[in-house]
N, C-alpha and C positions, 0 to 999 in steps of 0.2 A: 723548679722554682717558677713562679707568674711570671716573673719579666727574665727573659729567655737573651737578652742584650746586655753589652758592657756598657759600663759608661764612666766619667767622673766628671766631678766638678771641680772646678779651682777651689783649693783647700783641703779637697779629700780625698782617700785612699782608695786604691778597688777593694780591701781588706772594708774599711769603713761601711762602703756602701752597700756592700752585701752583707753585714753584719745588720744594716736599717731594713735589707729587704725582708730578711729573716724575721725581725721584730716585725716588719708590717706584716707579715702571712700570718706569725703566730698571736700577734695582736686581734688582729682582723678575723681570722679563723676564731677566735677568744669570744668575740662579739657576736660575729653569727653564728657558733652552739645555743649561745646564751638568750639569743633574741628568733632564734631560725625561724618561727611562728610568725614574726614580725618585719623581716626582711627580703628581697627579694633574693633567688640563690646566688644571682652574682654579683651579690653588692659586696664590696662597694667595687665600683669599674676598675678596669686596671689600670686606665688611666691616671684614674684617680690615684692608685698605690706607689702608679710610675710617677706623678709628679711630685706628689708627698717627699717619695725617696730623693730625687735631684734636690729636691730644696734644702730636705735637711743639710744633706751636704757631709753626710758622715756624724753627726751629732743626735747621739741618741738621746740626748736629755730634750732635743727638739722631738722627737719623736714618740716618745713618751708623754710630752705635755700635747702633745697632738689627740692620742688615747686619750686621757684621762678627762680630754675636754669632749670629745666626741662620744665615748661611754661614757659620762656623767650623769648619772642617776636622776639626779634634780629636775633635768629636762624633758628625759624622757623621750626623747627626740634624735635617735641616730644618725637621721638623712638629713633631718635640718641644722645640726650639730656640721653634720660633715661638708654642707652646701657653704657655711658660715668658713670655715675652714679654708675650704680652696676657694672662695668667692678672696679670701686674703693672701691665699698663698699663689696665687695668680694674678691680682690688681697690682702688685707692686713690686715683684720680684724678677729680676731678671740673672738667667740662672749664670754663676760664675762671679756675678758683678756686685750681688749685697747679699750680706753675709745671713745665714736661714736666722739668727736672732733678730735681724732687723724685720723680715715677717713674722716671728713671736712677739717681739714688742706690739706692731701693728693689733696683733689677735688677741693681747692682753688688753690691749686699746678697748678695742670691741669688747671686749668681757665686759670691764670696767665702767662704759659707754651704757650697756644693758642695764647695769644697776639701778630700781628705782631711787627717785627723790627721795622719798622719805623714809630709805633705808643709807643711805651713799654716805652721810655721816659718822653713822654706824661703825659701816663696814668700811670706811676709811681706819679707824680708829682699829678697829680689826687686827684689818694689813698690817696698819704702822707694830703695831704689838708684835704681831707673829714675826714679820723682817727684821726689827731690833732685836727682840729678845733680850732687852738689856738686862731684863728684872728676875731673868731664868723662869718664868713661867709658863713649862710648860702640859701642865694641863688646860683644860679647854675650861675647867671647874676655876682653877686657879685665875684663869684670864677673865672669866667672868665677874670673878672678886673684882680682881683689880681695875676692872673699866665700870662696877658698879651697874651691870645690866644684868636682867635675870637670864632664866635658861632660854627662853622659847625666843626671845629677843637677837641673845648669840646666835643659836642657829639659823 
């Protein structure tokens, strides 16, 4: 395994945390097949994995939303993805004392923060849709009906 030390954080298990190590090698292993042309061999550092891991904290839904932000196709952008990342999982967190959602909210912040002007309307209206779900809509076709925006708008 990359990181060769115990550890835990307040809140989490040793069972946990090496359950997140696991997902970051095979996540990270995941990205560079995928990108190998494009990265360097040892990206991303292990530090970077090592601190990843402490923050989550045992929360693999943190961890996951870590992926999915960092491999996000849209951007195309791994390393600047992953700088954005720990630029927030590093500026606020100190390890044991806030809990790894409180740097997800922060990085959902920044997502959010990114969003052009003259889409943030939009794609508030979006959100609001997809988190209620009151109306059971869920195609992406269906949702488009109901907010009255065409296809190329949605996406």
């Amino acid at each position: 395994m990359w990181f060769s030390g115990r550890f835990t954080v307040s809140g989490s298990t040793d069972e946990a945390q090496q359950d997140i190590q696991l997902l970051l090698k095979v996540e990270f292993d995941k990205i560079c097949q995928k990108y190998r042309d494009c990265l360097p061999v040892d990206w991303p550092p292990e530090y970077q994995q090592w601190w990843i891991t402490l923050i989550a904290s045992g929360h693999l839904g943190f961890a996951s939303f870590i992926f999915r932000f960092i491999g996000d196709e849209q951007y195309h952008n791994l390393d600047g993805q992953l700088k954005v990342c720990m630029m927030f999982l590093k500026g606020g967190c100190t390890i044991g004392l806030i809990s790894p959602l409180h740097a997800l909210d922060d990085l959902y912040h920044q997502v959010l923060s990114d969003i052009p002007v003259n889409i943030f309307s939009t794609t508030m209206w979006i959100l609001g849709l997809v988190i209620t779900d009151c109306h059971g809509l869920n195609s992406a076709d269906d949702q488009v009906r109901f907010l009255g925006l065409d296809q190329v708008t949605f996406c």
